[in-house]
C-alpha positions in Angstrom: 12.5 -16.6 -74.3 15.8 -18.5 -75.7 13.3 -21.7 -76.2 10.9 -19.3 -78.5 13.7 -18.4 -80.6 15.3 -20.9 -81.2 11.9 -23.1 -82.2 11.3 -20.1 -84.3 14.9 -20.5 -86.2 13.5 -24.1 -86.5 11.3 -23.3 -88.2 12.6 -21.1 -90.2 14.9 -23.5 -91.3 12.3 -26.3 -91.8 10.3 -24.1 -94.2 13.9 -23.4 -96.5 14.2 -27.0 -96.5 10.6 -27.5 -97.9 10.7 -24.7 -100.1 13.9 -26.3 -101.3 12.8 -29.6 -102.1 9.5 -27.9 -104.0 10.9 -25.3 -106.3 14.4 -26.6 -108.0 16.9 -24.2 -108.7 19.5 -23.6 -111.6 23.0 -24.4 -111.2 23.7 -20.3 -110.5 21.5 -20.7 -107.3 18.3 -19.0 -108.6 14.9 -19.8 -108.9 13.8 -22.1 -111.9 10.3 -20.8 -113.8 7.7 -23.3 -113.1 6.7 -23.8 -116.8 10.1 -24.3 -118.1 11.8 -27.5 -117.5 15.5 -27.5 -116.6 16.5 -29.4 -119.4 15.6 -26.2 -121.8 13.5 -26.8 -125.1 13.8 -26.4 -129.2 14.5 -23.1 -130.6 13.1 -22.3 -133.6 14.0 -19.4 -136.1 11.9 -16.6 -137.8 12.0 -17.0 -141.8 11.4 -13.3 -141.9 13.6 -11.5 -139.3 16.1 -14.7 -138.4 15.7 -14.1 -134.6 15.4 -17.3 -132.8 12.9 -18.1 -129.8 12.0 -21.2 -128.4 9.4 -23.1 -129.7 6.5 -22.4 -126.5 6.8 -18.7 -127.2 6.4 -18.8 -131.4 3.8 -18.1 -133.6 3.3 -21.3 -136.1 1.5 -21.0 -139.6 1.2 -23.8 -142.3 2.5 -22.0 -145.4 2.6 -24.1 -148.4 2.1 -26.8 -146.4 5.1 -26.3 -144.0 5.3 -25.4 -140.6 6.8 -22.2 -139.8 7.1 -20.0 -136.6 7.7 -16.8 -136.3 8.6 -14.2 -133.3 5.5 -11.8 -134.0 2.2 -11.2 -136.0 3.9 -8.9 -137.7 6.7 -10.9 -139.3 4.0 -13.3 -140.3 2.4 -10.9 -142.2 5.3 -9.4 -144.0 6.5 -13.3 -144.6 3.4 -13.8 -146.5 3.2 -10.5 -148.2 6.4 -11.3 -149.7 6.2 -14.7 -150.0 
């Protein structure tokens, strides 16, 4: 019975390791997103409401042959009624 539990806390230990090694943590001890890198990426601000968002999550338009991005449809919409 001893024998069984311990090869079980093996185990249990090799997984953590594994598990470890495969999914990378932040510096806080908590689990990373997988489609985010640790290093972070641009932000970009909205023209029409001046919140900032990174760049993956934003809406882009041409608009007089510039890029901008914006945090919703509906800020690009009242960006180019007014503008």
């Amino acid at each position: 019975m001893i024998k069984l539990l311990i090869l079980v806390l093996l185990g249990f230990v090799g997984y953590s390791i594994i598990q470890g090694l495969i999914r990378p943590k932040d510096s806080r001890g908590r689990k990373m997103p997988r489609s985010r890198s640790q290093e972070g990426e641009q932000m970009v601000e909205d023209p029409q409401c001046g919140t900032f968002l990174p760049l993956s999550d934003a809406i882009s338009a041409n608009i007089n042959g510039r890029q901008q991005y914006f945090c919703s449809r509906k800020c690009l919409k009242e960006y180019k009624k007014n503008h």
